[in-house]
N, C-alpha and C positions, 0 to 999 in steps of 0.2 A: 612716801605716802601710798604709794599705788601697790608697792609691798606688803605693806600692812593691812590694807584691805584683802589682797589676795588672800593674806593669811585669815583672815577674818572670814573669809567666803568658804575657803577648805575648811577651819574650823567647823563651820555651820554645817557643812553638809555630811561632815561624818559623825555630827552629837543628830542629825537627821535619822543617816542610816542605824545610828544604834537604838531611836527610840523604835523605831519602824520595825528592828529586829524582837525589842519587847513587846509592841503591841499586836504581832501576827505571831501566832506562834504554827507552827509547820503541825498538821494533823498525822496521828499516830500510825506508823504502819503498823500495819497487822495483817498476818496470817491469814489465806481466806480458809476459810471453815465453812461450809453449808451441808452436814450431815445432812438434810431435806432430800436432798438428791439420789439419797444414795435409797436402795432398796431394802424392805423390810428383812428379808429373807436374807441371811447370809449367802451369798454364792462368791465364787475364785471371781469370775468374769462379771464386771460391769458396762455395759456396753451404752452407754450416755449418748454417743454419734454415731449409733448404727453403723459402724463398720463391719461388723458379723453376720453374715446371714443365719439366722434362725438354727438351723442343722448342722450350722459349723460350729456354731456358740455352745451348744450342747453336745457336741464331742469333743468341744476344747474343755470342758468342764468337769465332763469325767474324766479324760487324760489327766488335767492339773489333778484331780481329787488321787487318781490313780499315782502317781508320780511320789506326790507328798506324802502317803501311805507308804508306798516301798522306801523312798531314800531317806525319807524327814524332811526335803525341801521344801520351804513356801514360794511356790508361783500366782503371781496375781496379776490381773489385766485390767486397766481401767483407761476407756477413751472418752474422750472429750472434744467439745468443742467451741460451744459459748458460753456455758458456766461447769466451773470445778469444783467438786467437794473438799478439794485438798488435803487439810491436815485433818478432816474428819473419816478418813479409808485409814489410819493408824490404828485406830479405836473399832473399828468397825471389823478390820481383818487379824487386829493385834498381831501387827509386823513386830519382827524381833529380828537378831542376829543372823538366820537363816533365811531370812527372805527375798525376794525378787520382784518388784512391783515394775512393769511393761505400763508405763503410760504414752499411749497413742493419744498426739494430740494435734489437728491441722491447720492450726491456725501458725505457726512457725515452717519455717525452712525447714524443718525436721521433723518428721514423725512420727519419732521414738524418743524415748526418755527414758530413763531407767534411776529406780529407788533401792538400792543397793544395801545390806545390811552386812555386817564388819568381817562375818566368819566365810560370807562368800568372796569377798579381796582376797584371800587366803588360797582360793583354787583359781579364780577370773581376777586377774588386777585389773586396774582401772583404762590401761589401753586396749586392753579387749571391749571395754564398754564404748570405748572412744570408735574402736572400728565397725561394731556392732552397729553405730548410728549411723553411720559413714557408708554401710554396704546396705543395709536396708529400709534407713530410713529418708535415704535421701528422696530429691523429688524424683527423679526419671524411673527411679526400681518403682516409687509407688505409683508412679504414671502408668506402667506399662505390665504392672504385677496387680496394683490394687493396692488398698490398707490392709486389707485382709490376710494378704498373700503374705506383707509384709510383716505382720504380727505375729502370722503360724510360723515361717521360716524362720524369725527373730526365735521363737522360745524352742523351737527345734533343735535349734543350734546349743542355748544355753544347757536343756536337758542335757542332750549329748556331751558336752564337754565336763557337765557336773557328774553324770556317769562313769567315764572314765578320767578322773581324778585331776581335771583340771584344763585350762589351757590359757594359752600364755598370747597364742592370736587368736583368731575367727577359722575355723577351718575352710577351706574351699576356695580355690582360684579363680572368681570373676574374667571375664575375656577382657575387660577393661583394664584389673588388676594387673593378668597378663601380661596386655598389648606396651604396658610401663615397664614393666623390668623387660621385655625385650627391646626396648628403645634404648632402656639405662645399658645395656648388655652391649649392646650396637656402638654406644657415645665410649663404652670404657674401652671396645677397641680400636677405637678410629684413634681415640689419645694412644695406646699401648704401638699402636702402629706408625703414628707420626712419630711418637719418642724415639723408637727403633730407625729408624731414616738413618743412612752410615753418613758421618761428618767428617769422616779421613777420608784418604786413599788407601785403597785396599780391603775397608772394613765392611764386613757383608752387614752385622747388624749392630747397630749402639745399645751395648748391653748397660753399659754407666746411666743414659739420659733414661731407660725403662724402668732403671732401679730408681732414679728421682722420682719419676713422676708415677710411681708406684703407686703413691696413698690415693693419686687421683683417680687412675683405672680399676685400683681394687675395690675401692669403695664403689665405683658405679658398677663393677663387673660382679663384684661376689657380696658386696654389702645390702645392692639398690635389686640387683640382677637373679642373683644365685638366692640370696637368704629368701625372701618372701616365698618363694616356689617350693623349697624344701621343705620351709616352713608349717606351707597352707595344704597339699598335695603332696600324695605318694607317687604320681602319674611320671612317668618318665618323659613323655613326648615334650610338654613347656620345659623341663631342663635342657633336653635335646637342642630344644630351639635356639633357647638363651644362649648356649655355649657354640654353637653354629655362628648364630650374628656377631656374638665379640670375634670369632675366626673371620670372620667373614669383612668386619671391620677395619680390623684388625690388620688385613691383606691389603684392602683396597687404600689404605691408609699408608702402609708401608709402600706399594707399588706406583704412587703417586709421580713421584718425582721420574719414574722412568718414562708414564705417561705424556708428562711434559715436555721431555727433552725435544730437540727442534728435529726433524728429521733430517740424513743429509740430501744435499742437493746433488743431482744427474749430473749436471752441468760443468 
């Protein structure tokens, strides 16, 4: 009996939740659109949250107008920050295949955003966009740079790279970006160094256990170490360093165990 109610009870409250799902029905999402926002006047730059001071906005303006004219690129700028026009800047700037829409906006972690059109993937794939956010959008660059700073430097970079026919990272080696692969550089030879430690008698270095553990030092040395640097920068000095610190790791790593040994006694 006390079964049969249970079942009776479950019954009920799922012919419950099915009426409950027909008589509310979820309200449509939709796309915000507020063309009101946006300015009569066609201009590249919309500047909604004032992040542009007046004299920079108007040299960013003839730059983009200038740019677009030589290469064919559309550059466009649009910051925000309590209300967006959204999908009403398609219509208004008619983005196409060739276009680059920079939305600065502060109310996220991040503030940059980028509206990408199909024939630009083709020279910037989409981790360049990923980095792009990463180096100048984040909070401390725009702490201590500005939005502003953030925004010119963002399309600085894009121009540049759409000029000379593409790029595949972000050009330019942050001290931050740096101070990482030379740590990666450092950790692949402190491993390349333990590995080498001789485990016979007689053997100066363990060439076998360095060939194991190979995939582990090369990916921190020349994957994490070496690539971004060569990558980003033609500067020799952060190569310099990076291949210093795996030696240098590398050493103190292999000399270890001599370090240890007990010394003997006088006595």
């Amino acid at each position: 009996m006390q079964h049969r109610w249970k079942r009776i009870f479950i019954s009920f409250i799922i012919c419950l939740l099915t009426l409950s799902s027909w008589m509310i029905s979820p309200s449509e999402a939709r796309a915000v659109n507020n063309p009101e926002l946006l300015p009569e006047e066609v201009t590249p730059v919309v500047d909604l949250a004032n992040y542009l001071p007046k004299q920079q906005q108007d040299a960013l303006v003839k730059d983009i107008e200038n740019f677009e004219s030589e290469t064919g690129w559309k550059l466009r700028v649009l910051t925000q920050y309590d209300r967006s026009p959204g999908r009403a800047v398609i219509n208004f700037w008619g983005l196409d295949d060739k276009s680059i829409l920079l939305v600065a906006d502060g109310r996220g972690g991040n503030l940059l955003a980028f509206s990408i059109g199909d024939a630009v993937y083709e020279l910037l794939p989409r981790t360049f966009w990923i980095e792009m956010q990463a180096r100048f959008g984040n909070m401390y660059f725009v702490r201590d740079n500005g939005e502003n700073k953030a925004i010119s430097q963002a399309l600085d970079t894009v121009k540049s790279c759409l000029v000379q026919g593409g790029c595949n990272v972000v050009p330019g080696l942050p001290r931050e970006q740096w101070i990482l692969t030379l740590v990666t550089s450092i950790v692949g030879g402190l491993v390349f160094g333990f590995a080498g430690i001789p485990r016979k008698p007689g053997q100066i270095f363990a060439w076998q256990w360095a060939l194991i553990m190979s995939p582990l030092w090369f990916i921190l040395f020349i994957a994490f170490g070496i690539g971004p640097v060569v990558t980003r920068t033609s500067e020799w000095l952060p190569l310099v360093r990076n291949i210093g610190g795996f030696g240098l790791g590398a050493l103190v790593a292999f000399l270890t165990p001599y370090f240890n040994q007990p010394t003997p006694s006088k006595t």
